[in-house]
Backbone as JSON Lines, residues from 0, in Angstrom:
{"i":0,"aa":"X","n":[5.04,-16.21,-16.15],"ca":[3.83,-15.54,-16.57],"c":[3.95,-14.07,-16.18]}
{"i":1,"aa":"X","n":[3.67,-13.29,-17.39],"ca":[3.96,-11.92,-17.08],"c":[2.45,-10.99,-17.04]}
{"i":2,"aa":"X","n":[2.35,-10.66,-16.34],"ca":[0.84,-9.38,-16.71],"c":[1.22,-8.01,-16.13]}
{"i":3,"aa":"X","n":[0.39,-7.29,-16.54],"ca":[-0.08,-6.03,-16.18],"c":[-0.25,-5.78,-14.82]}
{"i":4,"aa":"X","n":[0.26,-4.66,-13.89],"ca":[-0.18,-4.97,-12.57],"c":[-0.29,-3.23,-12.19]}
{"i":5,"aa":"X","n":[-0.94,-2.6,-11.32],"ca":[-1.42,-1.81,-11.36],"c":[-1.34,-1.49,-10.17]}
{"i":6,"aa":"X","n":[0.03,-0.8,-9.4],"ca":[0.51,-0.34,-8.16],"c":[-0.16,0.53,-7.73]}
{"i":7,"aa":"X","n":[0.36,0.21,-6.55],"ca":[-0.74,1.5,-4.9],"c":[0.55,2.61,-5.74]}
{"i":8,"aa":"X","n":[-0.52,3.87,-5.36],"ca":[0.39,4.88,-5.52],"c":[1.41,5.12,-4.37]}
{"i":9,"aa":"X","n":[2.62,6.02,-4.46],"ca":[3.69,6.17,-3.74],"c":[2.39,7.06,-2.57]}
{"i":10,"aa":"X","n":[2.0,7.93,-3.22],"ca":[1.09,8.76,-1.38],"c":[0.46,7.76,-1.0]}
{"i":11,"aa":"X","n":[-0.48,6.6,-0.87],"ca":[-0.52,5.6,-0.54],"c":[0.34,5.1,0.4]}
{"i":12,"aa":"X","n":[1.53,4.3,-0.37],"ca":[2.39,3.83,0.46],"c":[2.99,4.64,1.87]}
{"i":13,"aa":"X","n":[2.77,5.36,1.27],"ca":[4.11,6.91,1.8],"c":[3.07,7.0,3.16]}
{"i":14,"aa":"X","n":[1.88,7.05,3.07],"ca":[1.05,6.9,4.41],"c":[1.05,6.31,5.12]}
{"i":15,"aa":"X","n":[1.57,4.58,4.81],"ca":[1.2,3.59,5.91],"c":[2.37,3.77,6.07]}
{"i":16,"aa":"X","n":[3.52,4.06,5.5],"ca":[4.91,3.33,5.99],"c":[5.2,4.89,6.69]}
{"i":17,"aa":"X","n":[4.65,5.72,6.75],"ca":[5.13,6.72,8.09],"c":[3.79,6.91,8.9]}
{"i":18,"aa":"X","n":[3.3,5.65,9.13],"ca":[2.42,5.84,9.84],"c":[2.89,5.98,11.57]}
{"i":19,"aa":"X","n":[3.89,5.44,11.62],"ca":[4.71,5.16,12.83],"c":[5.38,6.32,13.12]}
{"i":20,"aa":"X","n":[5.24,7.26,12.63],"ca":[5.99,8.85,12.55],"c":[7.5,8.72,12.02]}
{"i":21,"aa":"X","n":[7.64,7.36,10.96],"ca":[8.61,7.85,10.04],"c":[9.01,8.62,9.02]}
{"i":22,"aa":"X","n":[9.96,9.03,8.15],"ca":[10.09,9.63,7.32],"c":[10.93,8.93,6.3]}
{"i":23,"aa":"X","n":[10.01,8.66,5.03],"ca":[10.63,8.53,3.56],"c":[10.56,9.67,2.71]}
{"i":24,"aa":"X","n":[11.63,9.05,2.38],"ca":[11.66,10.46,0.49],"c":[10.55,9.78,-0.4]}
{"i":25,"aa":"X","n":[10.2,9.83,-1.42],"ca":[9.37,9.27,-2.6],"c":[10.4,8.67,-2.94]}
{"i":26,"aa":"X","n":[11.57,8.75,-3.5],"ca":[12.1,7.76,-4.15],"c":[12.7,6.37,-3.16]}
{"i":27,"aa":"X","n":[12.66,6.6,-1.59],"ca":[12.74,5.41,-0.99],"c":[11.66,4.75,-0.89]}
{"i":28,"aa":"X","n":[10.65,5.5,-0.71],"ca":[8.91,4.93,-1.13],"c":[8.95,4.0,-1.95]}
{"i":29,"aa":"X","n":[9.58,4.22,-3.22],"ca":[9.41,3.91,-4.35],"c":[10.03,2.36,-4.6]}
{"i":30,"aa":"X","n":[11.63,2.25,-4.14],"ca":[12.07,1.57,-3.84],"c":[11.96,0.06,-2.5]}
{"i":31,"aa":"X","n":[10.9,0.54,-1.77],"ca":[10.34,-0.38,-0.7],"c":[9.26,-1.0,-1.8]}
{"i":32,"aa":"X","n":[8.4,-0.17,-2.33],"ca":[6.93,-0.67,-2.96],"c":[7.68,-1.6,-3.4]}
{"i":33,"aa":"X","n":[8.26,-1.25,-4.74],"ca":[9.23,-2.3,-5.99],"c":[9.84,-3.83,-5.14]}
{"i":34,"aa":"X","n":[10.47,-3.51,-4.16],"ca":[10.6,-4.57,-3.57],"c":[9.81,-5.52,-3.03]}
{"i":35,"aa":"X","n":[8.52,-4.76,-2.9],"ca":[7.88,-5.73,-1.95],"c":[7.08,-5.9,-2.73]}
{"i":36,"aa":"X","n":[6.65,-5.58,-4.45],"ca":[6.01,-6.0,-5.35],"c":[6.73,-7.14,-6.08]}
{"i":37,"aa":"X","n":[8.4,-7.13,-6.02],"ca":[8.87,-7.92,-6.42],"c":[8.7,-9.65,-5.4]}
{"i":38,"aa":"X","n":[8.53,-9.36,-4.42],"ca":[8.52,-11.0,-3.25],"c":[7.43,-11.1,-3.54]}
{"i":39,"aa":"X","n":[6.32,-10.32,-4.01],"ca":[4.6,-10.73,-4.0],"c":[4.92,-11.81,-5.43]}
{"i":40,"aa":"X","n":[5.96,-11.19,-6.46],"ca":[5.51,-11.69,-7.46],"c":[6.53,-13.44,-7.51]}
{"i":41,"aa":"X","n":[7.12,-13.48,-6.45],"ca":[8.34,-14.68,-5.91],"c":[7.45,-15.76,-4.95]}
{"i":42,"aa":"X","n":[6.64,-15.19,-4.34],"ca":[5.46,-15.75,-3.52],"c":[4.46,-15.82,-4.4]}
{"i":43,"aa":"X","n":[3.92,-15.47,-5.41],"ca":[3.1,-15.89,-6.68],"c":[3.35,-17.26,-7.25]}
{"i":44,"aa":"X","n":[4.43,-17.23,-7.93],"ca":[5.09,-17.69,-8.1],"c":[5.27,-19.69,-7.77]}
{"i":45,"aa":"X","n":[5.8,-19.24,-6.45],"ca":[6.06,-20.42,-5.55],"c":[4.38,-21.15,-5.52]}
{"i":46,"aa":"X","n":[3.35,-20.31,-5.34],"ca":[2.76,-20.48,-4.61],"c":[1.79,-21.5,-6.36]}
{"i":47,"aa":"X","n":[1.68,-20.74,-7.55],"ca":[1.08,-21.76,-8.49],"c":[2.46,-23.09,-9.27]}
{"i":48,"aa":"X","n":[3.22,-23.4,-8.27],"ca":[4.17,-24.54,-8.86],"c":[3.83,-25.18,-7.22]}
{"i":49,"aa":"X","n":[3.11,-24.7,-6.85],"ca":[3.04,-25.69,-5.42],"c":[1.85,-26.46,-5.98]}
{"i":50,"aa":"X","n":[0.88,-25.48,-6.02],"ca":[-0.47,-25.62,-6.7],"c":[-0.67,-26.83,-7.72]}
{"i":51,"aa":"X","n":[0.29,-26.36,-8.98],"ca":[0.25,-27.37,-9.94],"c":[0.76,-29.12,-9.62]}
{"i":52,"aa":"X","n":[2.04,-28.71,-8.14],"ca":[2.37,-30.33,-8.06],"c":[1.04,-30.76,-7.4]}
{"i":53,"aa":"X","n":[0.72,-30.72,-6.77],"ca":[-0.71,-30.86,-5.79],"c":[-1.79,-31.17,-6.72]}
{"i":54,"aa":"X","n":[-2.22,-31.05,-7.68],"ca":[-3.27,-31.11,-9.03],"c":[-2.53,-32.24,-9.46]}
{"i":55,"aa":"X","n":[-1.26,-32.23,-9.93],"ca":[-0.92,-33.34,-10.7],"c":[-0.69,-34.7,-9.9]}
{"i":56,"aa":"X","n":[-0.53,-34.66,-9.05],"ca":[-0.45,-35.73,-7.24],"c":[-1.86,-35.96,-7.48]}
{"i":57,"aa":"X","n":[-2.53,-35.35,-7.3],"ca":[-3.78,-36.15,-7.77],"c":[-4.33,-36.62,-8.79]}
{"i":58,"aa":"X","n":[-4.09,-36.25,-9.57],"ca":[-4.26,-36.81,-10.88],"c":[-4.13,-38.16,-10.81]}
{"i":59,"aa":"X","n":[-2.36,-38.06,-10.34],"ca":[-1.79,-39.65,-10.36],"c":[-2.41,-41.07,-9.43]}
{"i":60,"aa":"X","n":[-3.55,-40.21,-8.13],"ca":[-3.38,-41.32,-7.5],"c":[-4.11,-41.67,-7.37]}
């Protein structure tokens, strides 16, 4: 299932992740977000095929 998704901006990110007094470029910004938008969408994922066995387990019993 594919949709539309509508990212934190990089100054956003770029705030919390040097909140610790680190330093990113924007394009490593950029590259953390993407990643960690990508496991949200792997943990999505997992999380409605867990869902669906659990619905259908009941169904059955």
């Amino acid at each position: 299932m594919r949709y539309e998704v509508r990212k934190v901006s990089i100054g956003k990110c770029k705030m919390i992740l040097q909140k610790d007094g680190s330093v990113y470029t924007d394009e490593e910004v950029s590259q953390i977000r993407d990643y960690l938008y990508m496991l949200a969408e792997i943990e999505h994922e997992v999380f409605l095929k867990t869902l669906k066995k659990k619905v259908e387990a009941k169904k059955n019993s």
